[in-house]
Backbone bond lengths (Angstrom), bond angles and torsions (degrees), N, CA, C in turn:
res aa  C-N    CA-C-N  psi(-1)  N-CA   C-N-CA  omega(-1)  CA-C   N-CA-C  phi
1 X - - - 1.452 - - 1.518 107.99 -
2 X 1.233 126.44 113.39 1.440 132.04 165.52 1.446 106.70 -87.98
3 X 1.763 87.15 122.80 1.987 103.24 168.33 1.237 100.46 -146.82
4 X 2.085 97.19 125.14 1.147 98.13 -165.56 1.506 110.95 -90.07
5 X 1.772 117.79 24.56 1.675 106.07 174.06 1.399 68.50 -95.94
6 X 1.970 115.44 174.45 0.854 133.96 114.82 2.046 123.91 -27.88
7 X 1.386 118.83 120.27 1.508 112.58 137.85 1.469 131.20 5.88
8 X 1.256 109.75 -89.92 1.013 156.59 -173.28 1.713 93.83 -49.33
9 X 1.213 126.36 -56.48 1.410 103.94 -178.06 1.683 116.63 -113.64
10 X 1.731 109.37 11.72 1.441 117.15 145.63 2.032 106.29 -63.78
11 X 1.087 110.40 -22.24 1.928 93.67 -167.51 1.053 110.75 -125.74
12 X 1.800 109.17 20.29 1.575 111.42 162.34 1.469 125.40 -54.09
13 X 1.646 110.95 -60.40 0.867 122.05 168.96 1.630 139.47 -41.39
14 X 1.652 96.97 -49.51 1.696 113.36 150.99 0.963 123.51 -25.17
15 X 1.653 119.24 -63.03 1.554 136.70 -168.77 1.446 102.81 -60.59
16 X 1.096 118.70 -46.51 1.509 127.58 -159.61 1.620 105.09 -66.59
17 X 1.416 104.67 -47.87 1.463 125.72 -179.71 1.789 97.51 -51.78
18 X 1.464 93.95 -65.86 1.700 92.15 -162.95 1.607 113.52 -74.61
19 X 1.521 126.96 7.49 1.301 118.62 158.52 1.811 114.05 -86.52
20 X 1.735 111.61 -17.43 1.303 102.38 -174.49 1.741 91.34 -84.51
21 X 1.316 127.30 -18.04 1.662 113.85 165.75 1.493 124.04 -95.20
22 X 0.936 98.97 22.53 1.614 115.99 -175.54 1.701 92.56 -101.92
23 X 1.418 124.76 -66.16 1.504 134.40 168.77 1.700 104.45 -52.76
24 X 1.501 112.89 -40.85 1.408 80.09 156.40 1.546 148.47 -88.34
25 X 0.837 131.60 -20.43 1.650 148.29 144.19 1.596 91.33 -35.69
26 X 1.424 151.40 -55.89 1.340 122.96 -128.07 2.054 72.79 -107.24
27 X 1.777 121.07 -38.78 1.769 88.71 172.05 1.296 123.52 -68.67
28 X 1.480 120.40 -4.96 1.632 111.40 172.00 1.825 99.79 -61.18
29 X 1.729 98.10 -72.53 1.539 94.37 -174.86 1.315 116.68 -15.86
30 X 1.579 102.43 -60.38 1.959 119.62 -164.74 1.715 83.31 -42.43
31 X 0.998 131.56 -98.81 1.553 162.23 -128.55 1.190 89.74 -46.78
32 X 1.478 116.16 -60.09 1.644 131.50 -160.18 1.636 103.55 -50.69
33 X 1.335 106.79 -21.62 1.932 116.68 166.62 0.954 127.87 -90.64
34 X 1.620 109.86 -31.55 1.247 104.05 -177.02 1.617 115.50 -118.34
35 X 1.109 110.97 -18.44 1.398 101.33 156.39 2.092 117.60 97.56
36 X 1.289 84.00 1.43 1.410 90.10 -173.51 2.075 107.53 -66.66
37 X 1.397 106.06 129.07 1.169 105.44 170.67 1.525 125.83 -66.25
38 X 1.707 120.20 -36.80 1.544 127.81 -169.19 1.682 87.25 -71.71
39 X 0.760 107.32 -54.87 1.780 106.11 -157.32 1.635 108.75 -69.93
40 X 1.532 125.03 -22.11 1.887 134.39 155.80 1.595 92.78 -58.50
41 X 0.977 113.25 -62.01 1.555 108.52 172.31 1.431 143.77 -24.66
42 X 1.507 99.34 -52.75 1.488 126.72 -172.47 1.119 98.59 -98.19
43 X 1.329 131.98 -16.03 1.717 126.37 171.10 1.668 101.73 -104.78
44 X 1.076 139.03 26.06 1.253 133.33 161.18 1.680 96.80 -125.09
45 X 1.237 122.50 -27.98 1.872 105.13 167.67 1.165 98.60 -79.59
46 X 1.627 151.87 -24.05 1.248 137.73 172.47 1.994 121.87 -67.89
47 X 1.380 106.20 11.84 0.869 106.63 170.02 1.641 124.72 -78.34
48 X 1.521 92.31 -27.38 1.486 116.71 -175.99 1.985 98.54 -53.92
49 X 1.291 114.07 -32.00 1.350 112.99 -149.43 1.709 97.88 -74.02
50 X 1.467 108.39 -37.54 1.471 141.21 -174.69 1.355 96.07 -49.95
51 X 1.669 109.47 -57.04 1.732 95.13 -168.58 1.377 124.38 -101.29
52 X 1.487 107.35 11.86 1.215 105.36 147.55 1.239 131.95 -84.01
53 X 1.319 115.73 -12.09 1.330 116.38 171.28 1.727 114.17 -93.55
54 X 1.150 103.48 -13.89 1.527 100.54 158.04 1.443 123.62 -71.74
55 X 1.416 111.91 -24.43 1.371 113.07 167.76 1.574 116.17 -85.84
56 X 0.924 116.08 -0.56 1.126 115.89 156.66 1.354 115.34 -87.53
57 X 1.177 143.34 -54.12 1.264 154.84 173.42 1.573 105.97 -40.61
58 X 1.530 114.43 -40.75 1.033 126.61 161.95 1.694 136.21 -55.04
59 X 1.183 130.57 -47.73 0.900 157.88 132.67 1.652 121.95 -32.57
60 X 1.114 86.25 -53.84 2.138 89.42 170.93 1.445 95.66 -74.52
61 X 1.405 139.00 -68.69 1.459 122.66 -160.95 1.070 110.30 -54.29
62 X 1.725 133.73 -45.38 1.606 115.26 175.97 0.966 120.16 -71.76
63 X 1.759 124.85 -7.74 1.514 108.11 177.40 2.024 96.35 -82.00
64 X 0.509 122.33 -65.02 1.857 113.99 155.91 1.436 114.51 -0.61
65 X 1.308 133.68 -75.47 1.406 145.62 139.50 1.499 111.92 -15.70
66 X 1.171 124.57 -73.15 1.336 130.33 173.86 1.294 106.69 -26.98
67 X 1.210 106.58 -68.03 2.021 129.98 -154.86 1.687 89.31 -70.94
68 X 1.532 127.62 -66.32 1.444 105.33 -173.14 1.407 109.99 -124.99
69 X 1.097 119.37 142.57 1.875 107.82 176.82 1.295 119.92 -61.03
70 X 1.559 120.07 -25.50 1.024 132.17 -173.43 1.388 101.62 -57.30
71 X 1.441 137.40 -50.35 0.925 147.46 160.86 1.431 131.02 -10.35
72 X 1.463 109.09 -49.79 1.513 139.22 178.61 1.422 103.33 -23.87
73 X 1.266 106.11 -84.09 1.348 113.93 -153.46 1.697 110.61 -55.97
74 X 1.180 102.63 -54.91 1.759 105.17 -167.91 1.772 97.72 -76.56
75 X 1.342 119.64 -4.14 1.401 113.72 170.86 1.455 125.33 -81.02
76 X 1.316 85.56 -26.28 1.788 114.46 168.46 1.328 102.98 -72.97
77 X 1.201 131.38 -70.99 1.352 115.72 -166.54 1.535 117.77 -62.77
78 X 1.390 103.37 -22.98 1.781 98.17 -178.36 2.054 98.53 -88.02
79 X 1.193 119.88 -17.52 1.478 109.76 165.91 1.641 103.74 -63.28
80 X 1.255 139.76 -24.07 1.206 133.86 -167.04 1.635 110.96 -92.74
81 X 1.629 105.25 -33.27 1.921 101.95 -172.76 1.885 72.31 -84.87
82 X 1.196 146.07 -34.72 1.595 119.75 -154.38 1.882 91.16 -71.42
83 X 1.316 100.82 -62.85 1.806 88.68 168.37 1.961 143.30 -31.99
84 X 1.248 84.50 -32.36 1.254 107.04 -162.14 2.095 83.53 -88.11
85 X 1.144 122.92 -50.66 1.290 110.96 173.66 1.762 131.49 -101.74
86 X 1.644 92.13 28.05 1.768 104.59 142.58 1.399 100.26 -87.37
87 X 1.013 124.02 -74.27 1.519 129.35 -179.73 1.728 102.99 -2.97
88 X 1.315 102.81 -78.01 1.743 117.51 175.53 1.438 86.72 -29.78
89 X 0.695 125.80 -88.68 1.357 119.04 -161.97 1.563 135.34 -43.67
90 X 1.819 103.71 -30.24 1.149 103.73 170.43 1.574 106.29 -69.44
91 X 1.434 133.88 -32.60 0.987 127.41 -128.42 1.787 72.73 -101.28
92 X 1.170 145.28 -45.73 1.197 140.12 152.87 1.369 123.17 -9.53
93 X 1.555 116.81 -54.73 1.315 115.39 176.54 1.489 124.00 -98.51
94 X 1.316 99.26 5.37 1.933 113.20 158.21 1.431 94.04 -64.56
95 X 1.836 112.82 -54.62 1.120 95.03 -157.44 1.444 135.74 -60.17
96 X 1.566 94.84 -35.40 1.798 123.63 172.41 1.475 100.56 -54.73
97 X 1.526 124.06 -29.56 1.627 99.17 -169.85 1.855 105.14 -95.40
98 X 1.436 104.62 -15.43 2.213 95.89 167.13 1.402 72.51 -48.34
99 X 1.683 123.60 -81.38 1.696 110.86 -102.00 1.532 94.26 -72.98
100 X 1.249 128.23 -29.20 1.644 131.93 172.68 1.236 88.06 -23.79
101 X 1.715 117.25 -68.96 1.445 127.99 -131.79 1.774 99.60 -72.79
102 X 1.511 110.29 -45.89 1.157 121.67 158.58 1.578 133.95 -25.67
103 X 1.525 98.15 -53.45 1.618 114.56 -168.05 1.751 102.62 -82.26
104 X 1.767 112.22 -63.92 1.117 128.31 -173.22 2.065 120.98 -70.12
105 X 1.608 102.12 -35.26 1.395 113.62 176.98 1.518 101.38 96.25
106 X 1.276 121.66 -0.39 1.609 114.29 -167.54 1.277 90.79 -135.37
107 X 1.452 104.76 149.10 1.487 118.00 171.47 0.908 118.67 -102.03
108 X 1.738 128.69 140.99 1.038 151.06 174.69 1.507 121.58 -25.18
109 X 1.328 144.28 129.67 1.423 129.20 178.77 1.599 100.03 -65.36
110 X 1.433 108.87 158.79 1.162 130.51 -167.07 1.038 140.37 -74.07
111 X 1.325 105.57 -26.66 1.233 139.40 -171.02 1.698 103.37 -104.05
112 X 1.279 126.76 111.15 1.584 133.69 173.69 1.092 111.99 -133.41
113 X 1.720 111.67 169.46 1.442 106.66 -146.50 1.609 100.59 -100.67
114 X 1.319 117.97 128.54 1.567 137.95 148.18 0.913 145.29 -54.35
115 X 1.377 122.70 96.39 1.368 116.46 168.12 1.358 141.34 -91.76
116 X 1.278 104.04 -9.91 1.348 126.41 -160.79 1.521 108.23 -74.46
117 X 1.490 122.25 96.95 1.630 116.77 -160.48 1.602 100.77 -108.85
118 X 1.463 121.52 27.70 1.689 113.40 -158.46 1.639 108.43 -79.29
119 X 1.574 89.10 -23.24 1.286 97.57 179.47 2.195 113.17 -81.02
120 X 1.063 87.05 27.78 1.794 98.69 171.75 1.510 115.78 -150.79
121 X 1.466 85.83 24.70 1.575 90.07 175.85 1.642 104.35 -89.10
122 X 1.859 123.27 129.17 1.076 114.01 161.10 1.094 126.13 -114.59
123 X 1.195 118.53 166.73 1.490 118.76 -164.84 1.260 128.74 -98.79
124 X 1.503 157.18 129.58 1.524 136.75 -165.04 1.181 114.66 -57.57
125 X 1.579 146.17 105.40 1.242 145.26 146.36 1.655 90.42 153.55
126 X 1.171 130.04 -13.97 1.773 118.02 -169.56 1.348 87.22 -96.50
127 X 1.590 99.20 -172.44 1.098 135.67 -172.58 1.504 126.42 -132.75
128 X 1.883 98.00 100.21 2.104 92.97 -159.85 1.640 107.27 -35.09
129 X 1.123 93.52 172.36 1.570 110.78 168.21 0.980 103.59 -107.50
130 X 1.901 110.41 148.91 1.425 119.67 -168.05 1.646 100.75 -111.78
């Protein structure tokens, strides 16, 4: 397989991503013991931070793609583990909002913050969708 980035700085970005969901998974654990409502809180708006940096992550691998075809394939598969570990993360801050619901009796407002813009990513030569 010829790829003309280096490895190494296709899964920089990855890494970075999956230590800010790595800290989140380990304050769910925390919480899930101790029960604090502010801090279920502050780890379910920190999710927002996660998917913006997946859209970034996003955005860098197809511009990679763009630049060489060779690129394609292993850009593809690392767009899928970077997807695959936002997810972790969403599923992280499902978890933080039971135990809220658990600890406090009230559920979380509904509305939380988004980052995830991949779906407004356009491409050079198309035409966004309306």
């Amino acid at each position: 397989v010829g790829v003309s980035t280096a490895p190494r700085d296709l899964t920089h970005s990855i890494d970075s991503m999956a230590q800010l969901v790595l800290i989140q998974v380990q304050g769910v654990i925390q919480e899930y013991t101790v029960g604090d409502a502010t801090a279920l809180a502050k780890l379910r708006n920190d999710d927002e931070r996660i998917d913006v940096k997946y859209t970034s992550v996003f955005r860098e691998l197809l511009t990679y793609m763009m630049e060489d075809p060779r690129n394609i394939t292993p850009c593809t598969h690392l767009l899928f583990c970077a997807k695959n570990i936002e997810r972790i993360g969403d599923h992280a801050t499902n978890i933080a909002e039971t135990i809220y619901y658990i600890v406090t009796g009230d559920q979380m407002p509904a509305e939380r913050p988004k980052g995830d813009k991949t779906d407004q990513v356009v491409l050079p030569g198309t035409v966004p969708a309306k």
